[in-house]
Structure formats: C-alpha cells, structure tokens
C-alpha positions as a printed NumPy array, in Angstrom:
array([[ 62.94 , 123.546,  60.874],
       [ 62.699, 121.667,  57.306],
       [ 64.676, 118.614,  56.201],
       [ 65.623, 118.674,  52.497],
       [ 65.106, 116.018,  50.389],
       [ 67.551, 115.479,  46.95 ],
       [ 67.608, 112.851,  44.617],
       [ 69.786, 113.221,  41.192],
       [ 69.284, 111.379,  37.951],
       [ 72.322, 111.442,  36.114],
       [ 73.042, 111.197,  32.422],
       [ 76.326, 110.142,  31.103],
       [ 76.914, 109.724,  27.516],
       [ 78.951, 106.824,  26.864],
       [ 82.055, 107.214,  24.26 ],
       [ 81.22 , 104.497,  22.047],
       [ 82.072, 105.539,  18.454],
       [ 78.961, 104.289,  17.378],
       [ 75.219, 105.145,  18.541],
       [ 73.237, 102.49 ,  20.784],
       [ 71.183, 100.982,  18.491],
       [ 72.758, 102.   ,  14.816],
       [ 76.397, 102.468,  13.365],
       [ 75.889, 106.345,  13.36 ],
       [ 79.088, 107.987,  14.415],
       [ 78.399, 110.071,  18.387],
       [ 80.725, 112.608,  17.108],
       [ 80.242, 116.088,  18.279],
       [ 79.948, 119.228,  16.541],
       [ 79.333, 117.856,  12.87 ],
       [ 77.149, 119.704,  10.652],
       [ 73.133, 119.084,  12.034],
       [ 71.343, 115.867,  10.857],
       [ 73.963, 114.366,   9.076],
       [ 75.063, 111.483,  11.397],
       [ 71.461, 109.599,  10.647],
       [ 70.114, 106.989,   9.452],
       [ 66.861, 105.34 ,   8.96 ],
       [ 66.971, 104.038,  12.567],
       [ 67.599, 106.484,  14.398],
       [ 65.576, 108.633,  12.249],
       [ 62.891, 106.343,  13.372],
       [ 61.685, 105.372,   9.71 ],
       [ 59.337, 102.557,   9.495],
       [ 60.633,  99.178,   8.783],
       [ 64.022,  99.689,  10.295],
       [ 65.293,  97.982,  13.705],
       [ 67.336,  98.426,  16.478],
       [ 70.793,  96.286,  17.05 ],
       [ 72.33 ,  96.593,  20.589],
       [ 76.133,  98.352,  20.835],
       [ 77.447,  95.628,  23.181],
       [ 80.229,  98.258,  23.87 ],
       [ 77.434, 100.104,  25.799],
       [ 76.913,  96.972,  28.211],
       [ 80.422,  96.098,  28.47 ],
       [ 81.081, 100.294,  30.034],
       [ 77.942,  99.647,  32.185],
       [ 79.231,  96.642,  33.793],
       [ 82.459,  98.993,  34.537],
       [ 80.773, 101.567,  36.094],
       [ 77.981,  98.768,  38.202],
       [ 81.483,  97.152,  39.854],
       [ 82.825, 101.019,  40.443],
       [ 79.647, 101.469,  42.435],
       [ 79.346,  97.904,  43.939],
       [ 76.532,  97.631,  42.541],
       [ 74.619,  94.381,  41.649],
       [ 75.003,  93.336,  37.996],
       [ 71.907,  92.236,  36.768],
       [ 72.883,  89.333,  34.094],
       [ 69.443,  89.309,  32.236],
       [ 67.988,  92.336,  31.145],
       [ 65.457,  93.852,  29.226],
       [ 64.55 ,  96.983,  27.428],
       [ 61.098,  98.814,  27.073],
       [ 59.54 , 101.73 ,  25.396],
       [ 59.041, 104.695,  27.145],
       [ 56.032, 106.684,  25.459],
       [ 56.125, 110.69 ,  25.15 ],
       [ 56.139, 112.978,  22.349],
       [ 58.439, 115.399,  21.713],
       [ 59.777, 117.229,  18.348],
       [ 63.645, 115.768,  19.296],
       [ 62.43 , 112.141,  19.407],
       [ 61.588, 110.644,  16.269],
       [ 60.282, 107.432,  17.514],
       [ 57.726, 108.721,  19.42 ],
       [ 59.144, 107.042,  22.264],
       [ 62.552, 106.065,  23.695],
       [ 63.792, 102.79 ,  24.067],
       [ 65.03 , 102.596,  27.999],
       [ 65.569,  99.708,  31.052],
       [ 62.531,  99.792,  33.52 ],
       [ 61.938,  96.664,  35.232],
       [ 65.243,  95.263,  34.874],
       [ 68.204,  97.457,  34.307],
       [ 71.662,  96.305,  33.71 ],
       [ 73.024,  97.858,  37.08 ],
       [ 71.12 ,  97.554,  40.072],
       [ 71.47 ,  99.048,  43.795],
       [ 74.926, 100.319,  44.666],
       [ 77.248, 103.11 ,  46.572],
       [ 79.368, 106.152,  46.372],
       [ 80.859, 107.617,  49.275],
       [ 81.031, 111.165,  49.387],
       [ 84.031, 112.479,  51.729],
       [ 84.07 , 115.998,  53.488],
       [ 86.34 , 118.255,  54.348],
       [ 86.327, 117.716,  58.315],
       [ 87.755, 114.301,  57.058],
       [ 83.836, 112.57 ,  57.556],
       [ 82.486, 110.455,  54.656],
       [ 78.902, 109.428,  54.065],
       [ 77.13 , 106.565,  51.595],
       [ 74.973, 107.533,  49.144],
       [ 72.515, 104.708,  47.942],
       [ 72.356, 104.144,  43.937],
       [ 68.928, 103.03 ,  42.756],
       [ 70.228, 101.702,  39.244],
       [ 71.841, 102.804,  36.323],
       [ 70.091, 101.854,  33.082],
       [ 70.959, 102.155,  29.309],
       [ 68.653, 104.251,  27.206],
       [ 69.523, 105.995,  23.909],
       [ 69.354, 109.683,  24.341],
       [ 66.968, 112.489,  22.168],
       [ 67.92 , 114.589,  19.193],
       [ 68.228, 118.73 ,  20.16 ],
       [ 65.859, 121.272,  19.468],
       [ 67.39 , 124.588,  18.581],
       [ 65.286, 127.441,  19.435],
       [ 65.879, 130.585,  16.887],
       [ 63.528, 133.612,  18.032],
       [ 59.722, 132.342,  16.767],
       [ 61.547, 129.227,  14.674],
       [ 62.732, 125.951,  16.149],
       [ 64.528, 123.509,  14.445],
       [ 65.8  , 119.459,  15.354],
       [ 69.148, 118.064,  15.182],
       [ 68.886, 114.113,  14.932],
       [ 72.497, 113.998,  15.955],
       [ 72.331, 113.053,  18.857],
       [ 69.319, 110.711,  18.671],
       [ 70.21 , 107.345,  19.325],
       [ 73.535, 107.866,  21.432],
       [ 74.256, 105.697,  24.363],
       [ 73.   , 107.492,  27.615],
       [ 73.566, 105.339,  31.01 ],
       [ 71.141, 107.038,  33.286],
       [ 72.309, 106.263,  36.971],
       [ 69.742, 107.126,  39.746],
       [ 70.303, 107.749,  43.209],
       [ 68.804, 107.238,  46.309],
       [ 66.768, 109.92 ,  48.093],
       [ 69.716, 110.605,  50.677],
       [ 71.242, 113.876,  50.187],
       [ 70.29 , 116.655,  52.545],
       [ 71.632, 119.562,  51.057],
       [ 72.985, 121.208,  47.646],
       [ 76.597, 120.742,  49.142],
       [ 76.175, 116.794,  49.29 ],
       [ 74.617, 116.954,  46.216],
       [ 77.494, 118.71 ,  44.55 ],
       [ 80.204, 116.575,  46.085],
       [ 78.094, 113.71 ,  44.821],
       [ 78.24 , 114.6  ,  41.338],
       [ 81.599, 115.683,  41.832],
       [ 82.562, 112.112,  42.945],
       [ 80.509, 110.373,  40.266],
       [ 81.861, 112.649,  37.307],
       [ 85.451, 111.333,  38.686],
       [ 84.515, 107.608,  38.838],
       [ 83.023, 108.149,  34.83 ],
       [ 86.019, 109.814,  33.915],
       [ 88.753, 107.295,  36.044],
       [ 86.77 , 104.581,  33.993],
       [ 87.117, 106.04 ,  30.397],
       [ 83.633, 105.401,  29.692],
       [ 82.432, 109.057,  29.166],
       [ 84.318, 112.037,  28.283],
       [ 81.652, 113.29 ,  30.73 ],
       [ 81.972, 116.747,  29.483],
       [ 79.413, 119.203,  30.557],
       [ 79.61 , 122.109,  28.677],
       [ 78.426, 119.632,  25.338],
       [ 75.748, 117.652,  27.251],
       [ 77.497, 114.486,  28.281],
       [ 77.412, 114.701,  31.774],
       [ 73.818, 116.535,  33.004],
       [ 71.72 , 115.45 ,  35.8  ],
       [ 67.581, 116.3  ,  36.724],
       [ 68.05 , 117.082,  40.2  ],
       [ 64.718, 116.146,  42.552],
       [ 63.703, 118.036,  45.579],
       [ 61.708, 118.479,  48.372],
       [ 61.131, 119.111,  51.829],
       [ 59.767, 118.064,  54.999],
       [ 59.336, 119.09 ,  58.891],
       [ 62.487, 117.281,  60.929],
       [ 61.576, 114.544,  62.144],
       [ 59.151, 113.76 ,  60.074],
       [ 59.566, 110.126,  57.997],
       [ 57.042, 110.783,  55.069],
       [ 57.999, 111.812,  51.188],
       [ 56.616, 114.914,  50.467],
       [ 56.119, 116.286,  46.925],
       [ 59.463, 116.829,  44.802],
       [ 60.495, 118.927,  41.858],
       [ 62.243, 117.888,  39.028],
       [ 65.107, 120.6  ,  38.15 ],
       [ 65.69 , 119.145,  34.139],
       [ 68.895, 118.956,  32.488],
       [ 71.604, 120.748,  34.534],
       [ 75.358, 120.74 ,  33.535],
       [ 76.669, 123.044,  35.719],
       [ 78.2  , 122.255,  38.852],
       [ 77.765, 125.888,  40.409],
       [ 74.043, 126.431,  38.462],
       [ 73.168, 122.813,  40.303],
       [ 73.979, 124.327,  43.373],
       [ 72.155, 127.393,  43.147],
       [ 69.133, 125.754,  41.253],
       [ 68.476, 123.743,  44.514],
       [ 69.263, 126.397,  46.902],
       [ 66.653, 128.504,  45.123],
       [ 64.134, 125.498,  45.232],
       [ 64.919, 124.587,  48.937],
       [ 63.838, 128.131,  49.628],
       [ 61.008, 128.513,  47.449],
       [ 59.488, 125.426,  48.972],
       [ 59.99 , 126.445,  52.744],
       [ 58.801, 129.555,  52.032],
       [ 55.101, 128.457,  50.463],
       [ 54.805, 125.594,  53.314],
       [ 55.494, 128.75 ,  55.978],
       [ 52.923, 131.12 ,  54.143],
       [ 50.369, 128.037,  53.978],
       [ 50.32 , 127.822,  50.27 ],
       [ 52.351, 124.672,  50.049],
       [ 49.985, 122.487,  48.346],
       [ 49.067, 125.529,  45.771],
       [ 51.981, 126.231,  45.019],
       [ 54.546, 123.12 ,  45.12 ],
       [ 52.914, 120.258,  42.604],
       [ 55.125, 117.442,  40.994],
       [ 56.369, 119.152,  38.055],
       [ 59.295, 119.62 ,  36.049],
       [ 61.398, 123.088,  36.335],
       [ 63.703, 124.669,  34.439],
       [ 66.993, 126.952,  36.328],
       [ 66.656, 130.578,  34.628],
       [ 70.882, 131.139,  35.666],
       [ 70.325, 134.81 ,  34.583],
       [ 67.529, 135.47 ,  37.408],
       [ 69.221, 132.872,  39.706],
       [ 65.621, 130.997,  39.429],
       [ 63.71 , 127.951,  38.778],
       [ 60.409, 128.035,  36.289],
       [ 57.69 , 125.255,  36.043],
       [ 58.19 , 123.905,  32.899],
       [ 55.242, 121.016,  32.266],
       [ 53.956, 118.58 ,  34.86 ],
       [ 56.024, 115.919,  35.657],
       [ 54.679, 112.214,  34.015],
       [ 54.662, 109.389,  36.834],
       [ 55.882, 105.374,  35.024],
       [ 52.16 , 104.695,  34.339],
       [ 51.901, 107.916,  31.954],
       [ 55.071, 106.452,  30.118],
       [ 53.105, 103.191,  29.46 ],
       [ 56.523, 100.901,  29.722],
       [ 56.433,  97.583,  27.881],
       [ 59.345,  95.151,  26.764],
       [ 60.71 ,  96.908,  23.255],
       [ 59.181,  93.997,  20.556],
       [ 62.487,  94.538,  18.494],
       [ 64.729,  93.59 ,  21.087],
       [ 65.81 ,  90.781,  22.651],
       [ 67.041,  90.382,  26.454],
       [ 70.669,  91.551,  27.262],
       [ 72.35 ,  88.606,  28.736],
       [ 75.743,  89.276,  30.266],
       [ 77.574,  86.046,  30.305],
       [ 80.609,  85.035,  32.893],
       [ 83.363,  85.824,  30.058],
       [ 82.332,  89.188,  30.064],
       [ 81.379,  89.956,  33.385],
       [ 84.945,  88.585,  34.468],
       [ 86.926,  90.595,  31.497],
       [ 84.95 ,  94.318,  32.442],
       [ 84.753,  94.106,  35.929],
       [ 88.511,  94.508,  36.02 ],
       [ 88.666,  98.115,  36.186],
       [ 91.569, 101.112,  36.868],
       [ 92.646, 102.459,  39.936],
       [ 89.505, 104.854,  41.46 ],
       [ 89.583, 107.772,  42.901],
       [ 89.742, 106.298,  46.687],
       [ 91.94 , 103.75 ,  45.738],
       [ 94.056, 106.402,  44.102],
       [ 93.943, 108.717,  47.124],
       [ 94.493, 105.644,  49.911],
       [ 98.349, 104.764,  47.556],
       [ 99.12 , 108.56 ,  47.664],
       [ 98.174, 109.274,  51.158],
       [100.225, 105.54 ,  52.556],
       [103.255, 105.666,  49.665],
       [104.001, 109.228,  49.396],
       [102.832, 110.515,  52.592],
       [100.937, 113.385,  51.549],
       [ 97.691, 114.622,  53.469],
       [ 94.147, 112.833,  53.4  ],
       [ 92.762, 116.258,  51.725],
       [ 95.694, 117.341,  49.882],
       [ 95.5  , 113.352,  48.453],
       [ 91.054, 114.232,  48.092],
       [ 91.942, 117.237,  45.882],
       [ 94.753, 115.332,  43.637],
       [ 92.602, 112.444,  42.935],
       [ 89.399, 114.374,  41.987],
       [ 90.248, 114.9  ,  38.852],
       [ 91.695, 112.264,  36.977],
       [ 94.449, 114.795,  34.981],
       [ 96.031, 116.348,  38.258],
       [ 96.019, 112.833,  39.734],
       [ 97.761, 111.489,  36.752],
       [100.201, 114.705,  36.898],
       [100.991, 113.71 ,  40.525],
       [102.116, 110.348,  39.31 ],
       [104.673, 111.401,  36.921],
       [106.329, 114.046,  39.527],
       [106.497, 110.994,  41.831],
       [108.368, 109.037,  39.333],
       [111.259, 111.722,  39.227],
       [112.224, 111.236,  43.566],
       [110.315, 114.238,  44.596],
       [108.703, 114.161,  48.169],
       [105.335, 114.012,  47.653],
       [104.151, 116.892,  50.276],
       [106.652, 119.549,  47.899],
       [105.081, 118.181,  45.072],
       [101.824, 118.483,  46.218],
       [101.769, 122.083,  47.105],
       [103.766, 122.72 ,  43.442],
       [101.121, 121.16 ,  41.83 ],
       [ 97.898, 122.183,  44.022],
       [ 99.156, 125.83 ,  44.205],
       [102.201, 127.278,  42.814],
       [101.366, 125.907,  38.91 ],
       [ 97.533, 126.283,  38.827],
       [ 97.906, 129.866,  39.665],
       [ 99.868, 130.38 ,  36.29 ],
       [ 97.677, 128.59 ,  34.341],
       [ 95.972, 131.37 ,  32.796],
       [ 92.103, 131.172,  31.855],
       [ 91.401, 128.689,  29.314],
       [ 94.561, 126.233,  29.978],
       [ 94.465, 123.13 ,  31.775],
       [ 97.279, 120.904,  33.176],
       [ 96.712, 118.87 ,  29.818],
       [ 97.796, 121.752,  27.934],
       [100.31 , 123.512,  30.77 ],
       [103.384, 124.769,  29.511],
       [105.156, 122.839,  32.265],
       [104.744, 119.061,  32.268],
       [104.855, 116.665,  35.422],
       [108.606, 116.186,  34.565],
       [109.729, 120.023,  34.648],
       [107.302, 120.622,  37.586],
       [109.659, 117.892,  39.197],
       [112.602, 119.073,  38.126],
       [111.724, 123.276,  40.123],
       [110.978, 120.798,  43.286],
       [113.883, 119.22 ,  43.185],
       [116.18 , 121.899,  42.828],
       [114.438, 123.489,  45.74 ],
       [115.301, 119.737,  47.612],
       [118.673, 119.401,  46.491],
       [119.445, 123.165,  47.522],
       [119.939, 124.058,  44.305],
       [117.654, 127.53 ,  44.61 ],
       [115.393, 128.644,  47.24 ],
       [111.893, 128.417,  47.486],
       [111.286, 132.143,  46.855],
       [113.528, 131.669,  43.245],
       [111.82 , 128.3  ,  42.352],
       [108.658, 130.601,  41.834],
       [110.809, 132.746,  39.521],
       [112.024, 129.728,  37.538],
       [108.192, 128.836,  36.65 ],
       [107.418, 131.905,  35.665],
       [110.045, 131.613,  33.149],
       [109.452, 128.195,  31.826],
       [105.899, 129.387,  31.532],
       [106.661, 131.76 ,  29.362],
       [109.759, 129.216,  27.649],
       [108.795, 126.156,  28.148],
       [111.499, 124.664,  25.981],
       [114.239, 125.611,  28.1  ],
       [115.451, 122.86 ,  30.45 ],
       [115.506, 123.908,  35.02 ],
       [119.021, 123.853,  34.731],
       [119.877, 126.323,  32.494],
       [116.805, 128.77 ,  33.57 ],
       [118.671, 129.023,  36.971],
       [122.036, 129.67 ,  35.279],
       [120.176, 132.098,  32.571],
       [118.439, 133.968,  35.934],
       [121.846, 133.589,  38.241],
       [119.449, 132.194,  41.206],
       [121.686, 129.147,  41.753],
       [122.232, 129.139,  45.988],
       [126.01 , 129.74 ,  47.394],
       [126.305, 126.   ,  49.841],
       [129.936, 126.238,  49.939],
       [131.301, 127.027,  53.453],
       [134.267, 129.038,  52.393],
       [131.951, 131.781,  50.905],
       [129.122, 131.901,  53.334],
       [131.391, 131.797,  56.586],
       [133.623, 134.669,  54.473],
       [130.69 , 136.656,  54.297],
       [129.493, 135.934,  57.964],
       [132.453, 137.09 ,  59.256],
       [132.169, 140.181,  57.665],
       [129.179, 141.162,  58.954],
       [129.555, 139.813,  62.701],
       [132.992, 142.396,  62.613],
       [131.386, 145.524,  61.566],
       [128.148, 144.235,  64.222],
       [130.344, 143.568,  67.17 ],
       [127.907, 145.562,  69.77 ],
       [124.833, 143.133,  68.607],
       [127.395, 140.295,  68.578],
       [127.863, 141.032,  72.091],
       [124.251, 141.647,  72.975],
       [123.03 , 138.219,  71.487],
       [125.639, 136.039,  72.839],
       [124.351, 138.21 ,  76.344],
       [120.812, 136.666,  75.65 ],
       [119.035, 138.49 ,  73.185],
       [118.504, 136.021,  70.629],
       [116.173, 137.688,  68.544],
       [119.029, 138.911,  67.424],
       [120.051, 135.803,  65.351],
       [117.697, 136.988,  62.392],
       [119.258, 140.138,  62.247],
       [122.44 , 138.242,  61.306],
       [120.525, 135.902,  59.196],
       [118.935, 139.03 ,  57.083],
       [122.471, 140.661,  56.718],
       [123.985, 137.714,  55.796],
       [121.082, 136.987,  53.006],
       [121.501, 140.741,  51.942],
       [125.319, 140.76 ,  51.489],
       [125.049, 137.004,  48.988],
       [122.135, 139.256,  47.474],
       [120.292, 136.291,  48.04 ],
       [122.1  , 133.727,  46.711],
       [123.441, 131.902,  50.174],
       [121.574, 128.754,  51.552],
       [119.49 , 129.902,  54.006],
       [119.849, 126.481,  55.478],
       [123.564, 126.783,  55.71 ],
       [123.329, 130.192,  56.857],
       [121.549, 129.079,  59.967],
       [124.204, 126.332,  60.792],
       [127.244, 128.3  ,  59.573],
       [125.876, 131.305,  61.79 ],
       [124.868, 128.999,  64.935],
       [128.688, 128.165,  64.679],
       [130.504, 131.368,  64.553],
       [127.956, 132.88 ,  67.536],
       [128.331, 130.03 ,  69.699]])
C-alpha cells in the first residue's frame, strides 16, 4: 500500500490595471504585443517600478490565510531562458516573500475538515505566451510583466480529491477577496501540481513530479490520478528509479496522460540573487492595518447562513463556494423567504434551467423573482408542483412580474373554505361505501379522498387545506 504525496503551486493573476513593474495595461484579449513597453520588453537601460497595488492584494490574501505578513521583503532574479521571457530571467520573492506560512481548511462532505499548511505566497511578474502554429511559433509580450502571486502549499494532501477541494477553496478565497478574476479558462488561475509516492508508513520524501500549468479543475484531477498510478506501477515492476526522475510533465487531456516535458531545475540552477534595480518592499503599519480588513469569507459566509437562516452545514458549503450563488442567496434572504425553500430554489430548481453557457450572473431570473416563486409557494399562493411552472415561464419572459404569471397560467391555489369543503362534500356523497370503510379503520383511505378532492379543483385547492378541511368532515 502507497501513500500519495501532493503539493500545488498556485498562480493567481492579480487584477491590477497595470502590470507589476510598468504602466502596461493586463487587459486580456488585445491584439498580440501591443500592451509593451521597453520594460517589460526587457530593453536595456529601462527599470522596474513596483505596483504597490500588487502588495496591498497580497497582504489581503496573507490575513485570508492567517498567514504571517512579512513587513520587509525582497525580490531576486530567477535565471532561465525561455522564448516568452524577455529578460532572460524573472524577477520573483525567494528568501523573503511578502506572505509567509499560513492555512486553508478544506471541509468534506461527511461534515470533517482538515488544515492544509501554506508555505508562502510570493509576488513575481508572470511570462509572455508562446503560440505554437504547426512548424512556426510565435511570442506574445502581453502578458509579460503582469502581477502573478504564486502561493505554495505544504506537502499535505493525500489524494487528487483533497487536492481539488483545495483549489476549490483557494479559487473562492481569491475571488471573495476581489483580487483576481481568477479565471481559468484565460490563465489567471493555474496551478503545477507536485507528486509522489511512498510505502505507508514510511516518513521519507520520495521523488515528485511537477504536472506544469493546469487550469482545469477536472484535467487536475485526472492528471494526478494518472501520475499516482504511473508511479505505483514502476515502484511495483522495480523500475521506479528508471523511470520516475524529478522532472516536469505536461497532462495530454486527449490521451488522459502525463508526458515528461524537461527536467525539473532545483533553486541552485535558478541562481537567485536580490534584483539590483529594486529596492526592499516595506509594508508599513498604515497599510497593513487599512488591507488586512477584508470581506466576509467563504466560512465566515457559510457559519451566518447556517446560524441566521438555518439552512444545512452542506447546503450552506455549496452556497458559499462560489462567491455569485452566495451573493444570490443574500438577496432572496432580504425578501422574508425561509432560507431552507430558498436554498433548494436556488441549489436545484433554477440551475437546472440555466441552459449551457448562462450563469446566475446572467439568469433570466434574479435573486428578487427567485424570491418572489418561493414565496408564493409560502404564502399558499401556488403549489410547489406550479411554482416549477411559473419559472419556466419567467425563463422564457423574464419581464413579467410572479404575480401576473400565476394569473396569466390560472395556477393561483383555491384556500377559501366555502369552495374546498363544497367540493369535499361532493365527493364524500357519491363515496359513501369508502366513507364508511375509513371511518371503520382503513385509513389509507384518506388519500383517496385527498386525490379526488385535488382532481375535482383540477388542481387548484390547497393541498394543505384539503388535509384539514378533509380531517374535519371524516372525523
């Protein structure tokens, strides 16, 4: 039996509107190479001046993770050559990063939680792109120079599901903040994920694999389950040591695969030192005290929804994961709904109509209409059953108001006595046998008058006041 060893290194481009160490715009999409300049083309002669928004979003995210603050800084050179960095080197945090060691707890279903150590989380200004075109490359210089805060974690995940609901918890915390758009279809939220394995019980490090650039949540999870296996399966055949050498992989998502990719560079092959052209970051009290107040997080969020609105812990874990559904759940709560209706509204009834490509940002229905279906269904307005039909109309018209779609659709529920206990009587009449038979003791029997009942309104009695009306009149 094999323990498995993960470690992520995760890259989250900040949303300054300028680059780290130039005024270049971070916008995304322009046309290639035209948000340069001679810095971050790496021309000689010009220097490097330090974003201070950068370090004011990295002390956010340090108190997020409770992490140690570090108020003097430095930054180094990292030496490698590549065609996307013009430098010939990047300028990164080594000995002294902003953000030091730090938490997240990861929370599973079965209600247990576990802490996940951060190493650090250090500025560094990210590479350009290289664009690959059958046997011609080309560079974009775009994105050279835009704010990256790299944030490493401890060796103490033990499988690709902890992993995932690490990330997943992270990429909340990043987006709660506002300091990344952390969008990983364009880059700014990717990780390396490290692996490797060892016998159980066993307390030494073996060799790891570096899985580069990920920024899928679902590819992460099969890249490592692939690697897991490939490893286990070369220390079983004896060919470890062949066959599992510190390297950096790529995931082939097409074969479902990882592929060595170059060998992996230890610090000394880097050759760190202290970047000449800057100076140390020093984070004074003013500032530490003005961006360590930070919004609401994702437990914090979940711990007010779970103790105000008495919703479920994982019901309240699946709300707050993503900052838009949690925000959602906010504005439904601000209308009188109970939160456990809402919840299920929001959780299940209105994601299964958004259809692909929509999001709760762009839904149709907002918070307030959502609230308005819920509490019709509270106030006994309509039925459960004809709530479901009133979304699918304000899906479709989204203009119309709840009111008027349940006088347009005629699903408005009969709760006046008169009319229910007219129709009850009716049927318990032309049913006197079974009347007989349920007030002898068969009462199964009370559906049967409950059904009727429901039939003859054509649906449109209270079930509620069915039941009592019906309890009455048989007792």
């Amino acid at each position: 039996m094999f323990e498995v060893i993960i470690g992520l290194e995760v890259h989250a481009q900040l949303n300054t509107n300028s680059k780290l160490f130039c005024s270049c715009a971070t916008s995304f999409g322009e046309e290639p190479n035209t948000n340069v300049c001679p810095t971050c083309l790496g021309l000689p002669g010009a220097l490097p001046v330090l974003n201070k928004e950068a370090v004011h979003k990295a002390i956010m995210l340090g108190t997020a993770l409770k992490s140690k603050i570090n108020k003097k800084s430095i930054f180094n050179r990292k030496n490698y050559f590549y065609p996307d960095l013009p430098n010939g080197y990047q300028i990164s945090q080594f000995e002294v990063p902003v953000v030091g060691l730090g938490e997240l707890i990861i929370d599973f279903e079965d209600g247990s939680s576990k802490k996940i150590g951060v190493t650090r989380a250090h500025l560094e200004n990210d590479a350009g792109k290289n664009i690959h075109a059958g046997n011609v490359s080309h560079v974009d210089l775009n994105r050279a120079g835009t704010p990256l805060l790299e944030i490493v974690s401890e060796p103490d995940m033990r499988s690709a599901e902890e992993a995932i609901l690490y990330l997943k918890k992270l990429h909340s915390i990043v987006r709660y903040l506002g300091i990344s758009d952390a969008n990983m279809q364009e880059g700014s939220f990717r990780c390396d994920v490290n692996v490797s394995i060892r016998p159980k019980g066993d307390e030494k490090l073996y060799t790891r694999c570096e899985i580069k650039n990920m920024n899928s949540f679902k590819f992460i999870e099969k890249a490592i389950k692939y690697e897991v296996n490939r490893q286990i399966e070369a220390w079983e055949d004896g060919v470890y040591e062949q066959e599992v050498v510190q390297e950096t992989r790529l995931f082939d998502p097409e074969k479902g695969e990882t592929r060595s990719m170059r060998g992996k560079e230890d610090a000394a092959d880097y050759r760190y030192f202290p970047d000449p052209d800057l100076l140390p970051v020093v984070i004074t009290d003013e500032m530490m005290e003005k961006y360590s107040q930070i919004p609401e997080l994702p437990d914090e969020k979940k711990a007010r929804f779970v103790n105000d609105f008495g919703i479920k812990e994982y019901d309240a874990s699946v709300i707050t994961a993503s900052l838009e559904t949690a925000n959602f759940f906010d504005e439904m709560m601000k209308e009188g709904v109970s939160g456990k209706n809402a919840a299920i509204w929001l959780t299940v009834e209105l994601p299964a109509r958004l259809t692909e490509g929509m999001t709760l940002e762009t839904s149709p229905v907002d918070a307030k209409k959502l609230a308005g279906v819920v509490k019709a269904i509270e106030d006994g307005t309509i039925s459960g059953k004809a709530a479901k039909e009133v979304l699918d109309f304000l899906m479709q018209k989204p203009e119309m108001q709840v009111d008027a779609v349940i006088e347009e659709l005629g699903l408005k529920q009969v709760s006046d006595d008169g009319a229910i206990l007219e129709i009850i009587d009716g049927i318990l009449s032309a049913n006197q046998d079974k009347v007989e038979e349920y007030r002898s003791g068969k009462d199964k029997l009370f559906g049967f008058f409950v059904g009727q009942t429901m039939k003859a309104s054509k649906g449109s009695a209270n079930p509620a006041k069915v039941n009592e009306l019906l309890k009455q009149r048989l007792g």
